[in-house]
C-alpha positions in Angstrom: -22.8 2.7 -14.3 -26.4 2.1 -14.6 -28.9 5.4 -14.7 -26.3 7.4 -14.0 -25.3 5.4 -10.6 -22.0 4.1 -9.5 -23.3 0.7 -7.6 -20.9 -2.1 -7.7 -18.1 0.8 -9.0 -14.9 1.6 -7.1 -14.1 5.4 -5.6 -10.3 6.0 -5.9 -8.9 9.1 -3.5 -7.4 11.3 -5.2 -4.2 12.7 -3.5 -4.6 15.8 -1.5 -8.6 15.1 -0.7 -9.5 17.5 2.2 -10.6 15.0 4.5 -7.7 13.1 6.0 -10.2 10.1 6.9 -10.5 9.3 2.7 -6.8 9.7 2.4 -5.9 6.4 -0.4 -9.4 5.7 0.3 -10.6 2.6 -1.9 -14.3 2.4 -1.4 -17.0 0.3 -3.0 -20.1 2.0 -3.6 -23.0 -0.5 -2.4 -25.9 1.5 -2.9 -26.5 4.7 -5.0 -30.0 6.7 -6.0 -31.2 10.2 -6.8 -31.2 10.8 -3.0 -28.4 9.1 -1.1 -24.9 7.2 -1.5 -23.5 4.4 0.7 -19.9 2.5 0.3 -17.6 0.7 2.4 -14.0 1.2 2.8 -11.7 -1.9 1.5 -8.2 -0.8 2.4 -8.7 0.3 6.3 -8.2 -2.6 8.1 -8.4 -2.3 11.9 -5.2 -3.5 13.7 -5.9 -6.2 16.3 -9.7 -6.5 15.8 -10.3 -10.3 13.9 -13.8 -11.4 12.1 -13.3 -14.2 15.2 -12.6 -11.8 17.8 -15.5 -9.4 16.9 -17.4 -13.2 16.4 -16.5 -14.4 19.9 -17.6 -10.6 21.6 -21.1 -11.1 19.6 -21.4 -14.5 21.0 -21.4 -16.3 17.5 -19.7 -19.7 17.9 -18.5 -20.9 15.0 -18.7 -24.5 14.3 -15.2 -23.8 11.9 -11.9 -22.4 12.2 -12.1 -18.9 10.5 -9.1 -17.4 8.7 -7.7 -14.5 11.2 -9.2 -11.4 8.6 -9.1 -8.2 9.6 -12.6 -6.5 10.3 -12.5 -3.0 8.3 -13.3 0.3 8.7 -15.6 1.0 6.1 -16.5 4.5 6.6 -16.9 7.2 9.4 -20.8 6.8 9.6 -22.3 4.4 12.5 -18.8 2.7 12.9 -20.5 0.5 16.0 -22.9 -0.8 13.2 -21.3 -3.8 11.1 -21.9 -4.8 7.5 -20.6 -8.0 5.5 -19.8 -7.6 2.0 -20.0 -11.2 0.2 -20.1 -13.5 -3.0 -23.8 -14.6 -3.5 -23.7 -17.8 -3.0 -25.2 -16.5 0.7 -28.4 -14.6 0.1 -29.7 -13.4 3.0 -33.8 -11.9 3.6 -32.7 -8.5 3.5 -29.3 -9.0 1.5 -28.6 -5.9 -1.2 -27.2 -6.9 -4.4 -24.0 -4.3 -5.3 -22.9 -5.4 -8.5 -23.1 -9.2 -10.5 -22.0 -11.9 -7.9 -21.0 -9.2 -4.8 -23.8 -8.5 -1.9 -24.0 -6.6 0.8 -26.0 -7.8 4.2 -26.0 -6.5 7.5 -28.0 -8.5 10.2 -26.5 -11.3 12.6 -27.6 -14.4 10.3 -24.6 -13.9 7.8 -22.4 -13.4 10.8 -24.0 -16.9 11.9 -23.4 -18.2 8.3 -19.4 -17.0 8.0 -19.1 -19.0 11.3 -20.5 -22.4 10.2 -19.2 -24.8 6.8 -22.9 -24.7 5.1 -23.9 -21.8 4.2 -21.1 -19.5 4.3 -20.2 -17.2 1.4 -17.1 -18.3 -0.3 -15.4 -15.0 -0.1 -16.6 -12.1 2.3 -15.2 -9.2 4.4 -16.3 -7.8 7.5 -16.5 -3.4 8.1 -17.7 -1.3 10.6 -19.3 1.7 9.5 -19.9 3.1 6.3 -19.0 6.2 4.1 -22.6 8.2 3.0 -23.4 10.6 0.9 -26.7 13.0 0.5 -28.6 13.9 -3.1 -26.0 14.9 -5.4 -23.2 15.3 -3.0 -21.4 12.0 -4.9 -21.9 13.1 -8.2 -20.3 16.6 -7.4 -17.1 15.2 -5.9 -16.1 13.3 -8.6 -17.2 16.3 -10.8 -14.4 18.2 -8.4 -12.0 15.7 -9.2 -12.3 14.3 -5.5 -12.4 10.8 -6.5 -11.8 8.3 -9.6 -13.4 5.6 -10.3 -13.1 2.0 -11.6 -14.3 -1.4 -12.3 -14.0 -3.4 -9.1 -12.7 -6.9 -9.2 -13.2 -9.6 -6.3 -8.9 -8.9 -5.5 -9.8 -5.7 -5.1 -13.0 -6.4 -2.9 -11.8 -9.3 -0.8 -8.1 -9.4 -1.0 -6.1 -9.1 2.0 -3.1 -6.6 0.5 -4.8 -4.0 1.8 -2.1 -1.5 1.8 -1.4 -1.6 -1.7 -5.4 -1.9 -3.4 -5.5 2.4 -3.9 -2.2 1.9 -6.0 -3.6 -1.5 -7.5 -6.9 0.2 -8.7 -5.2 3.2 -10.0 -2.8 0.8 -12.0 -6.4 -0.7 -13.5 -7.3 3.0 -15.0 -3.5 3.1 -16.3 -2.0 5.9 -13.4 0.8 5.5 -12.5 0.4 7.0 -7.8 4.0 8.9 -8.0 2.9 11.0 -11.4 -0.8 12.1 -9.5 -0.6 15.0 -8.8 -3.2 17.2 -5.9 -4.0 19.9 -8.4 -7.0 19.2 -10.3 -7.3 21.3 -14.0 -10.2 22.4 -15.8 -9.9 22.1 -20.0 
C-alpha cells in the first residue's frame, strides 16, 4: 500500500455489507488518490455474455479462437462502458498500471489485441462497469469494517473459479468464511 493507497490491493466483502450488489464482493482496486477510488469486480461473471460474443456485437473479428470467458460485472458504475484488466506484456497509449505486471486499459485497441495471436496479453479479463468511490469514502469503509483487504495474486485476478475467489482470498488473510461473523467490534 503505497502513500496510504490500496492500488493493485484486493477489497474482501465482509458478510452483512449493506449493499446487496458487494455481497462476497472480490474487487481489485485499479486506481486510488486523495480524491477518488476505482476497482473492478472479479467474481461477478455475467451468465451467457462471452469476451467473443460481446467481440462479435462490437464488430472485432478476431483472427483466433478465443477461450469462451465470461465478461464480468465489475461494478455498478457505467456498466455499458467496458474495461480489460491484463498482464503487461500489452501496453496500450492510455493503459493504467494497477500493481507490478497487472494493467488496466479501456479503449477498443486491446479488444482488437485479445482477438489477434500478436499482441495479445497473455492473461486478461473483460468487465463492464466499475465500482467508485469519492475523497475518503474508501478509506472510511474499511475503517467501518466494510471491507478486508489482501495481496492479490494473478489466480485471484484472472482465474475462472469465480464462485469460490471471496472464500479463496479470505483463506490468504487466514479466515476461515463460516467463523465471519456481520458484527464488527471496536477494541
Amino acid at each position: 500500500m503505497e502513500g496510504g493507497f490500496f492500488c493493485g490491493q484486493l477489497l474482501i466483502a465482509m458478510p452483512g455489507i449493506s449493499d446487496p450488489r458487494f455481497e462476497r464482493a472480490l474487487i481489485l482496486i485499479c486506481a486510488h488518490d486523495e480524491e477518488h477510488a476505482m476497482g473492478l469486480a472479479l467474481n461477478r461473471p455475467i451468465e451467457g455474455l462471452t469476451v467473443p460474443d460481446l467481440l462479435e456485437r462490437l464488430e472485432i473479428e478476431a483472427t483466433i479462437t478465443l477461450p469462451p470467458d465470461l465478461v464480468l460485472l465489475g461494478g455498478p458504475v457505467e456498466r455499458e462502458r467496458g474495461f480489460v484488466l491484463h498482464t503487461t506484456d500489452y501496453q496500450g497509449e492510455h493503459s493504467l498500471d494497477v500493481s507490478p505486471g497487472v494493467a488496466l486499459t479501456a479503449t477498443r485497441e486491446v479488444l482488437e489485441a485479445m482477438a489477434n495471436h500478436e499482441g495479445a496479453p497473455t492473461r486478461s479479463l473483460l468487465a463492464l462497469g466499475y465500482a467508485g468511490w469519492g475523497a475518503a469514502q474508501l478509506e472510511n469503509e474499511i475503517k467501518e469494517n466494510v471491507w478486508l483487504t489482501c495481496e492479490a495474486d494473478d489466480e485471484l485476478i484472472f482465474g475462472h473459479d469465480y464462485g469460490r475467489k471471496w472464500s479463496r482470498a479470505l483463506a490468504k488473510l487466514g479466515v476461515d468464511p463460516e467463523r465471519l461473523s456481520s458484527t464488527a467490534g471496536r477494541a
